[in-house]
Each structure stands twice: as C-alpha cells, then as structure tokens.
N, C-alpha and C positions, 0 to 999 in steps of 0.2 A: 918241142921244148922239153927239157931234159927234167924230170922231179927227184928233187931231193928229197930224200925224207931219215927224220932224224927218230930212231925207237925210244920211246918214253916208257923207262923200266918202272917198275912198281915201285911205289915210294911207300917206305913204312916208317914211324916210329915207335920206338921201346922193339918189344921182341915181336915179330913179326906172326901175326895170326893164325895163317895160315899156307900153305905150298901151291901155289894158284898155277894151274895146267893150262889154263886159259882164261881170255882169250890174251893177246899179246898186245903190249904197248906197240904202236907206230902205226906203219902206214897196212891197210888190208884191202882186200876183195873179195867181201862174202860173198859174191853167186859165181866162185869158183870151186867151192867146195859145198857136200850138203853137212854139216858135222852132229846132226841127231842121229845120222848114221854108224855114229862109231861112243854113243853114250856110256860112258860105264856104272855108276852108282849113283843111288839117289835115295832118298829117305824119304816113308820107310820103304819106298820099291825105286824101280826106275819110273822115267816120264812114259806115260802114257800119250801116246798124241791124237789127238781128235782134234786138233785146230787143221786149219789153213794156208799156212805160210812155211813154205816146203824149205826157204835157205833161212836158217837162225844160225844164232851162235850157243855155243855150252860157255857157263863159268862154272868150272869144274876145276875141284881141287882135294885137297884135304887138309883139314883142324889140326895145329897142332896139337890143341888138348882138348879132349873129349871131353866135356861134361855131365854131369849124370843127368837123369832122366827128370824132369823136374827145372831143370835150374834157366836160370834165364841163358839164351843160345846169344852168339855174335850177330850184327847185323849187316845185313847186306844191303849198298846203298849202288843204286845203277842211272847213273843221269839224274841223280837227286831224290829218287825213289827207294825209300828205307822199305827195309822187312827180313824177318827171323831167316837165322841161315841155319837152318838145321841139317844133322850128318846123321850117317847109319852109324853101327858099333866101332868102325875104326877110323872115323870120322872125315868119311869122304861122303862128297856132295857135288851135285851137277844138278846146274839149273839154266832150263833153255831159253832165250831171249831173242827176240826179233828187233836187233838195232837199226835204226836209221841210216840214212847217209851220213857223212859229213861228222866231229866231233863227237868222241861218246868218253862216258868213266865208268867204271867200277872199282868200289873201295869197301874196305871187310873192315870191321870197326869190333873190338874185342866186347865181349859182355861188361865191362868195367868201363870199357870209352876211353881205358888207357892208351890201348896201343890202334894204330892205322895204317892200314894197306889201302894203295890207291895208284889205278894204271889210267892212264889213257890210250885211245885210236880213232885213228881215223879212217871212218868208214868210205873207200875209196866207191862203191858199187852207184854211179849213175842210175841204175833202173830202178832203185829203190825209191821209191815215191814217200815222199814226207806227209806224216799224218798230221791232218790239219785236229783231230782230235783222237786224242788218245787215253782207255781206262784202265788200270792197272787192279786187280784186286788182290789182297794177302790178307791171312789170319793167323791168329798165333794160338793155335794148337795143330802140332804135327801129326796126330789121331785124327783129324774131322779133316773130311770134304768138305770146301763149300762151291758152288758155282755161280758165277756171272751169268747174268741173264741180260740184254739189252733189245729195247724197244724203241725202231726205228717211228718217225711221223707219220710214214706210212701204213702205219701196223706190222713191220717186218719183224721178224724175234730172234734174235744171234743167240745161242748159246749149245751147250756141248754136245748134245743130239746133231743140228741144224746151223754150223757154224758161222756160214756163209750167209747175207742179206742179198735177196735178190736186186738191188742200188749198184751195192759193190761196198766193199767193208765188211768187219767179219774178225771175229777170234784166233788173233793171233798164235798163242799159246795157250793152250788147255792141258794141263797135267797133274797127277793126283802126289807129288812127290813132295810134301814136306807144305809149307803154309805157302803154296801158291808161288809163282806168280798166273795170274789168268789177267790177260790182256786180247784187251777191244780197240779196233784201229779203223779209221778211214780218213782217206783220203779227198774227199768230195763228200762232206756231211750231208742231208737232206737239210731244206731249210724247214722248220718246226720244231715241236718239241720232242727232248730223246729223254728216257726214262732206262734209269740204270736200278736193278734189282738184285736182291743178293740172298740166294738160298741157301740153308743150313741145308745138306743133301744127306748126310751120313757121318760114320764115324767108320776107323780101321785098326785094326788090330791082328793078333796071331791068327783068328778065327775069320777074318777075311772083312767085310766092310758088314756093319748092322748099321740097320734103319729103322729101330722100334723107338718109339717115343719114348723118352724117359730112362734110354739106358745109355743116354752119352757120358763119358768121359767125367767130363769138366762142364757142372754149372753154370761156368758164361764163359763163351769164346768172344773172341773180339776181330771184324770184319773191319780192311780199311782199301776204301777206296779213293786212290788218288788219279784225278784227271790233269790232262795236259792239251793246252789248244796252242796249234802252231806251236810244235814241239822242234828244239833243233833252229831257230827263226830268231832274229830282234823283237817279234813280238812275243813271244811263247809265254802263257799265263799256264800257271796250276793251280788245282785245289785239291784238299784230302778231305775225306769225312771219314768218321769210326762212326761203326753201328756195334751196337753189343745183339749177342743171337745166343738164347737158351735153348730152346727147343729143334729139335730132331724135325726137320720137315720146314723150319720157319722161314716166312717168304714173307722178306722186309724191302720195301722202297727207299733205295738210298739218296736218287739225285733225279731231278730233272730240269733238262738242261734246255734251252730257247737259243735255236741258230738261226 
C-alpha cells in the first residue's frame, strides 16, 4: 500500500517569531537518525544528557528578536505543553524532546501572544511505545536547576543520578539548558501510588553552578509540572500543578498519583 504524505509547513501569524531548523512538518521516522548527536546551542550551555532515551528529536532554531535579560521570553508549546523558550546572546536555542508515535505539534507563541508559529508531524516509528503516563517539568528562571525526582510504588527513584526504574520507565530528557524540559515516562505504570517531587538543586551563572543557601538569583522561582495519562489516545487526560520554590536545596511534594 503506497503512503501518501502531505508536509505540514509552519503556520504563523503577524511576523513570525522565530527561524525553526526543526523538527519538519510531515511525515517522519525518528529511530532513523539519533539528532542529540549533531546539537548546536542552547541556553545558558548546550543539553547535558543524563536521561535514557537515546532517539529524541531537537527544536532548534533561532529568535528573531533577542530580548534583554529580564523580560518575559516567548513560549514554547509541544502537544499542548507551555514553557519559557529561552535563547543565548544571538538567540538560538535547542531543546530535546522524546515525541511519541503517531501526531505531534509544536508552536512558538511571541511574548505579547501576538504572533504564532505552529508545525505539525507525524511520528511514523512503530517501536515507539506510547506512554500510558507522562511528567513533564519546567521553571521559569533560566539561572536555576531544578530536578524531577519520581517515586515508583515500589520504592523505585527515577531521577538524574539513577535515571532508569528497575519496572521499566524512566527519564526521558534531563538537561540543564534553559527552564527545562525534564520528562518522566512509562509505558506500563506499576498499579499504586507514584509520588512526583521537585528539587530546587542549584543556580548557574558565569562562575559555574552554586549551591549555597540564600544566594539564589531570584526570590521565588516557579516550578510547573504538567502530567499526561494515555498521551496521543481518545482517552488522553492532563493535569498541570505550579509549585512556587525559594530556597536553594528545597524538596517540595508536587503530586501523588493512585493507578
């Protein structure tokens, strides 16, 4: 049977946001290429990988207009998932993402909410196994680390040391390049309850990352974790929580979840 496929260009309106290198409207096959392999820039460094999921994709591009340090940045929306898109000085950015099979989007949305960029594809890779649950975390200061911690019913512990749950599941993307994203995924939940945690870890700067109490940044950062069950499905439910996190080290209980 012969497939047709028709490429779904980026649809914007007003003046377009930004120069998007990837990934392409239409039809694709992610586990024919690995593309962390070829990352170019990211803010304030490149992705650091300590996750698990060796075929992702990059949405990599660059800002038309750089905004100063400080100001609110554009956002980046992936399958319905909002969060800060922030650039280095000439306002390129790369952010790795582990999509699913089957339908996916991404759309850059200007800091004013005037203007919109938005592609779809179709994720052609059959071996990709659909997450019956999936956690996405972001925060919105490009200074601070924070990390996802997840706590299987077993007592299993996903997070950036220890990525993997010995079940099967595990941290998708973990990388320090701007407000996240850190995503948690499986396939086959354990039935019980799962406890999702979110650590202030640090802050970064010229001087490299500190971790002393009391010399962050910024006064309150803002943590948001949004979940996805049967993601990509007729049934597919979300939910988002915001945590606010002051302290250098603080380890806040975000959700816990009954399967």
């Amino acid at each position: 049977m012969a497939l047709a496929c028709v490429a779904v260009p980026l649809v914007a309106t007003a003046e377009p946001v930004a120069d998007l290198d990837g990934p392409v409207g239409g039809w694709r096959h992610g586990g024919l290429s690995n593309e962390l392999e070829r990352y170019t820039a990211a803010y304030p460094k490149p992705p650091v990988d300590r996750g698990t999921q060796k075929y992702r994709t990059l949405i990599e591009g660059r800002l038309r207009k750089v905004g100063k340090e400080g100001r609110k940045p554009p956002t980046l929306v992936v399958n319905g998932t909002a969060m800060p898109l922030y650039a280095d000085e000439q306002g390129r950015f790369a952010r790795p993402w582990a999509f699913g099979r089957g339908s996916n989007s991404v759309e850059i949305v200007s800091a004013d909410g005037a203007s919109r960029q938005r592609l779809q594809f179709y994720e052609a890779d059959a071996t990709k196994i659909q997450a019956k649950l999936r956690a996405v975390l972001t925060w919105d200061d490009p200074k601070a680390e924070v990390d996802l911690h997840v706590i299987s019913p077993d007592g299993g512990h996903a997070f950036f040391a220890s990525p993997l749950l010995p079940e099967g599941g595990g941290l998708d993307v973990d990388s320090v390049d701007g407000a996240g994203p850190e995503i948690f995924s499986s396939a086959a939940p354990r039935p019980g309850v799962w406890l999702f945690y979110v650590n202030y870890w640090g802050n970064f700067n010229a001087d490299g990352y500190n971790f002393e109490k009391g010399k962050n940044d910024r006064d309150l950062i803002t943590a948001k974790l949004t979940l996805i069950y049967n993601e990509n499905t007729l049934n597919e439910k979300r939910e988002t929580l915001v945590v606010p996190l002051r302290k250098l080290g603080e380890l806040a209980l975000m959700k816990s979840v009954r399967f």
